[in-house]
N, C-alpha and C positions, 0 to 999 in steps of 0.2 A: 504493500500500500504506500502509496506517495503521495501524501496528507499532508500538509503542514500551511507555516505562512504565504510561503510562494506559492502556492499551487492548489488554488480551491478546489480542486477535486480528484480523484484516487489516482487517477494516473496521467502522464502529458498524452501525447497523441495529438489529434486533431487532422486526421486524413478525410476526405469525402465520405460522404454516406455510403453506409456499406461497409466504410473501412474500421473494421470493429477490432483488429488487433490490441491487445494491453489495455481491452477494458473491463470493468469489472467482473462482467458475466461472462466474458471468455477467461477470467481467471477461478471462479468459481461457478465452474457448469451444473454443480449436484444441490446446489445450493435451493433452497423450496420455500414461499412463502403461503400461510394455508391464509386468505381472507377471512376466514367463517370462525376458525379458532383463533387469530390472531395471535399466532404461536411463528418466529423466527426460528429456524432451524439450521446449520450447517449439516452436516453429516456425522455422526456420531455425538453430536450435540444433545446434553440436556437441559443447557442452562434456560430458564425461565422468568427472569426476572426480579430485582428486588420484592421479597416480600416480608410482610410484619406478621408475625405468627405463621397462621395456614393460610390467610389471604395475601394473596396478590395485587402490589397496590398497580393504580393505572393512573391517564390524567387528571381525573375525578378527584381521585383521594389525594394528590398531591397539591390541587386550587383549593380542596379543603383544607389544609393541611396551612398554607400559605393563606388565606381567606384575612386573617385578622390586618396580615403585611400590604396584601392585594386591597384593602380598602381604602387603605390611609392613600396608596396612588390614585384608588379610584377617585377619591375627595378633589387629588389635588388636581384631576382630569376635568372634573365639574367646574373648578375655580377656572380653568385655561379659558372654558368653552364657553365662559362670560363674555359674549364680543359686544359692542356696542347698539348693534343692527337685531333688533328683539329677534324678527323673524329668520332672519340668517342665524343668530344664535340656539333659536327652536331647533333647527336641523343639524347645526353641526349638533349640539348637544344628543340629538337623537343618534347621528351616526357614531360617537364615540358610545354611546350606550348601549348599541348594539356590536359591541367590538368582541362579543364573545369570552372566549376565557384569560382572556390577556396573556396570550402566550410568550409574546415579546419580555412585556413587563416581568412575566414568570419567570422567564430564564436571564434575564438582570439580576433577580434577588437569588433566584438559590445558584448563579453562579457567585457569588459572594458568600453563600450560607459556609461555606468549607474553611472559612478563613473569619476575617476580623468583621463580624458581621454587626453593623448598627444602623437598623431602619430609615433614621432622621438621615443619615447619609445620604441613601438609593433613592426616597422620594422620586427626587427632583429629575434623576434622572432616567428612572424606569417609568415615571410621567412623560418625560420628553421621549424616553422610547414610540410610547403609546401613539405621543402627538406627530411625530417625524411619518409613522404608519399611518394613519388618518389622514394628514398631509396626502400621501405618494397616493394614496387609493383615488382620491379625490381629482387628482390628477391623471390618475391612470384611468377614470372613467370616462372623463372626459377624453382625452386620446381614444378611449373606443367605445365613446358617443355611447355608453350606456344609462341606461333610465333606471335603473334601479339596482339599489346594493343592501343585500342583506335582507332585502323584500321591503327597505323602501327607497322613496324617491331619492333620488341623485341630486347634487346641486347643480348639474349642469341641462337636466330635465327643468330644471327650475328658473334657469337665469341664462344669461350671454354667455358666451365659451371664455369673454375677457373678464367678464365680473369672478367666474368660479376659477380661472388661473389665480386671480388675484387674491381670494380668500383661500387655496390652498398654499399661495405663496407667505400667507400671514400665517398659517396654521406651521409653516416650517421656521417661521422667524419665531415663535412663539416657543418650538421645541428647540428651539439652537440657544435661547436665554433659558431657558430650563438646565440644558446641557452646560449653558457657563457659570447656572448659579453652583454648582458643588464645587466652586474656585479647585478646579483643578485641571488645570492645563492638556493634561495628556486624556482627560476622560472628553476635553472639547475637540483636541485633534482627533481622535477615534471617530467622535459625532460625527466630523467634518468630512473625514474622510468615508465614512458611511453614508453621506448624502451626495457625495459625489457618486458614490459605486451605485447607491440607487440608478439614481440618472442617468449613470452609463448602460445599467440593465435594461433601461425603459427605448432610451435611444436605437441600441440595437434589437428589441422587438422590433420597433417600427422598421429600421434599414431591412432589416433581414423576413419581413413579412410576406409571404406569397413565393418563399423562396425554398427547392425542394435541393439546391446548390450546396446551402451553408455546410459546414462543416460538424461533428462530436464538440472538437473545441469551441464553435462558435457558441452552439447551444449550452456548453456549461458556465461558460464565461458570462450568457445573459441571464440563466436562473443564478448563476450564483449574486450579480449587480441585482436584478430584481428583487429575490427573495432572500438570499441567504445572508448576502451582506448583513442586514441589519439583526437577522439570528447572531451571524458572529459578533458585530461592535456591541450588542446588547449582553452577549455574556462575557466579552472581553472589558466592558465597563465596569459589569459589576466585579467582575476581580478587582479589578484594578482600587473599585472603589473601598475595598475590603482588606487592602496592602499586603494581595497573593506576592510571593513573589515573580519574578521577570518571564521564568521556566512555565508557573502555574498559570499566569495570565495567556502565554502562548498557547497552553494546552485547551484553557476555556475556550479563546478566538478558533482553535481548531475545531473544539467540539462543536462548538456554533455553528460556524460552516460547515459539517457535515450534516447535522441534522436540519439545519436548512436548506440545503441540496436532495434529501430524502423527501422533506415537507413536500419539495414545490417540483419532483419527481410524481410523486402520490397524487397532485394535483393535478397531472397533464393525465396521469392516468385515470381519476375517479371523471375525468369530463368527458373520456371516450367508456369505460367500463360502464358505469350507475345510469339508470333512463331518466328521462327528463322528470318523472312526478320527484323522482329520489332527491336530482339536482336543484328543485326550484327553478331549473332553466334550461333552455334546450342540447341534448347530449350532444357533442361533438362540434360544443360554441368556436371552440378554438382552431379545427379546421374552416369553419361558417368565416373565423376573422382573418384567417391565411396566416396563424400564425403556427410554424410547424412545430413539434414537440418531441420527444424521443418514442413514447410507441409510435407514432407514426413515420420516424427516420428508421424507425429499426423491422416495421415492418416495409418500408419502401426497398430496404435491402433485400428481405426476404424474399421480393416478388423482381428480381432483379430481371430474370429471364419470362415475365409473364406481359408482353405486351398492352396486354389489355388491359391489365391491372395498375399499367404503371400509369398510362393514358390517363387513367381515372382519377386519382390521384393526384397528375399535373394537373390534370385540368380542374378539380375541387381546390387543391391549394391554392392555384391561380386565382380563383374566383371570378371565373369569365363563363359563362354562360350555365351556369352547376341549378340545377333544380334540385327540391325536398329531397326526392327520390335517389337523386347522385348521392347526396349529402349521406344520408340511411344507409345506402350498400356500404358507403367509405366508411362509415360507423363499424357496419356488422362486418365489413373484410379484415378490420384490425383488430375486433376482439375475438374474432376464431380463429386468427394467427394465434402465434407466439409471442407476438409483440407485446402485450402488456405484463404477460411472466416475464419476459426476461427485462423491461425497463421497471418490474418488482424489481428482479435480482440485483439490477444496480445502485436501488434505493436501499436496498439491505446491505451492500458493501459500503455505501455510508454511513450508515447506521453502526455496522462494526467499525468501523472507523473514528468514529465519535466515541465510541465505547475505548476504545483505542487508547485513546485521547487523555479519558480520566482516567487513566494508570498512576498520571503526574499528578491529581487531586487527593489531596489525602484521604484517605478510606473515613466513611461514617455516613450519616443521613444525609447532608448535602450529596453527596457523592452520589449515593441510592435515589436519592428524589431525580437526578440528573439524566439518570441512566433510564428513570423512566419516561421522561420525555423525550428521549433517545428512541426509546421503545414503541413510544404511541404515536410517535411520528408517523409508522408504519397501519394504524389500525384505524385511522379513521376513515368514515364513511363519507365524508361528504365536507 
């Protein structure tokens, strides 16, 4: 595995599609993940995950667990979302209250729980986590003109494309004075340079959309900017914030990025696997917006020699003359490949990786709580 700072994802490479040498799934071919048991398995494997007694803990029991930590940011999230504008303030305040289980903020505080852990520190900046993410969505809806998020309305459903640039650009000024109030200089470069890798992720969706060209590398390069980046600066803050040392902060920034790289793997996968009643939205959005995703680079290989399959394919990614019916077959051709097991199996070579990771964390409940958002990274549904 070739994990580290330089290299957000398991191995270099980055040959055309198809070119699947030195990636995870051709280093672990036997490797099997079951959906239904949400049980990770290698071969001869019986580990199963932290647990407390006889039970098993999951993300559930670890937001309860964190519940008392997770509020005091929640608080500080409601004071942000005080903006001047009543009716703009109704909505953002709605959208950060639908933010779910604060995963971000989550793994800020218990990557600091292993070391010198004091709440009144993290606030500020596992708040600014929160807000940096609320920001990017906001933005990213706009870029793909959607009306609704989370099941409800969008601010850009709602206003000018220049007005809602404008309030997510406040929403990132708002989390960058957050990030500077814990006066500590290296937790603002971290921010800083997390919002630029944002941006970078976001940019090349768009360059590289409708394009079946890109490269392995391209694609991890943009989910790691997109998604994973701010998994890693968020658990590389809380070390930091907690005075891991130099070793342990690298290892949290590692496990960060890999279980962000599995998250936002699981994602491309639950839009072509799960139907639309499951998704809240139509299966296979992400083909519908041309932007390509690894089951469908890896089943594009798969069909390398089938003409007509490829046709289909171009011509749905392209987005040039594709009806329902196009869209439906390119759905159901890529989940009775192989392509979604095996872009599983590269979301579980991250996931060991990240496990990997906290070797360098000192052993105890931080550690455990960690491993299992490592863990459920892989089991959610939706």
């Amino acid at each position: 595995m070739n994990v580290g700072n330089d290299h957000p994802w398991p191995c270099g490479g980055g040959g055309a599609i198809g070119d699947t040498s030195g990636w995870p799934f051709a280093a672990f071919p036997r490797r099997s993940y079951n959906r239904h048991a949400g049980v990770l398995r290698a071969p001869g494997s019986d580990w199963c995950g932290p647990r407390i007694g006889w039970f098993r803990l999951n993300l559930d029991d670890v937001v309860s667990l964190m519940r008392p930590d997770l509020g005091l940011v929640e608080e500080r999230l409601r004071q942000e979302a005080m903006v001047d504008y009543p009716f703009v303030g109704e909505i953002i305040q709605d959208l950060i209250a639908a933010g779910g289980k604060r995963l971000r903020p989550l793994m800020l505080l218990l990557a600091a729980r292993p070391f010198d852990y004091h709440i009144e520190r993290l606030i500020a900046a596992a708040a600014g986590v929160e807000l940096l993410h609320t920001a990017s969505l906001i933005h990213d809806d706009t870029v793909d003109h959607a009306t609704t998020r989370r099941g409800r309305p969008t601010l850009n459903s709602l206003f000018g494309t220049g007005t809602v640039i404008l309030l997510g650009d406040y929403l990132f000024a708002r989390a960058a004075v957050l990030a500077a109030e814990t006066m500590n200089p290296r937790v603002v470069a971290v921010f800083a340079n997390t919002l630029g890798q944002i941006s970078d992720g976001q940019l090349r969706e768009i360059f590289n959309a409708h394009r079946l060209d890109q490269s392995l590398e391209d694609y991890h390069f943009r989910i790691f900017g997109k998604t994973a980046s701010l998994f890693a600066g968020a658990s590389e803050m809380g070390a930091i914030l907690a005075n891991a040392s130099d070793d342990q902060i690298a290892a949290l920034q590692t496990y960060g990025t890999n279980v962000g790289m599995a998250f936002q793997i699981l994602d491309d996968v639950l839009d072509l696997r799960e139907s639309d009643d499951h998704l809240g939205k139509p299966a296979g959005l992400d083909l519908r917006q041309g932007t390509v995703t690894l089951p469908t680079m890896l089943y594009f290989q798969e069909i390398r020699d089938d003409h007509r399959k490829r046709e289909l394919i171009t011509r749905v990614v392209g987005g040039s003359q594709v009806t329902d019916d196009d869209y439906a077959v390119a759905v159901a051709s890529i989940r009775e490949s192989g392509a979604i097991e095996r872009a599983l199996a590269v979301a579980a070579s991250y996931v060991d990786a990240a496990r990997e990771a906290l070797r360098r964390v000192p052993p105890g409940e931080g550690r455990d709580l960690l491993t299992v958002v490592a863990e459920e990274s892989l089991r959610r549904e939706r």
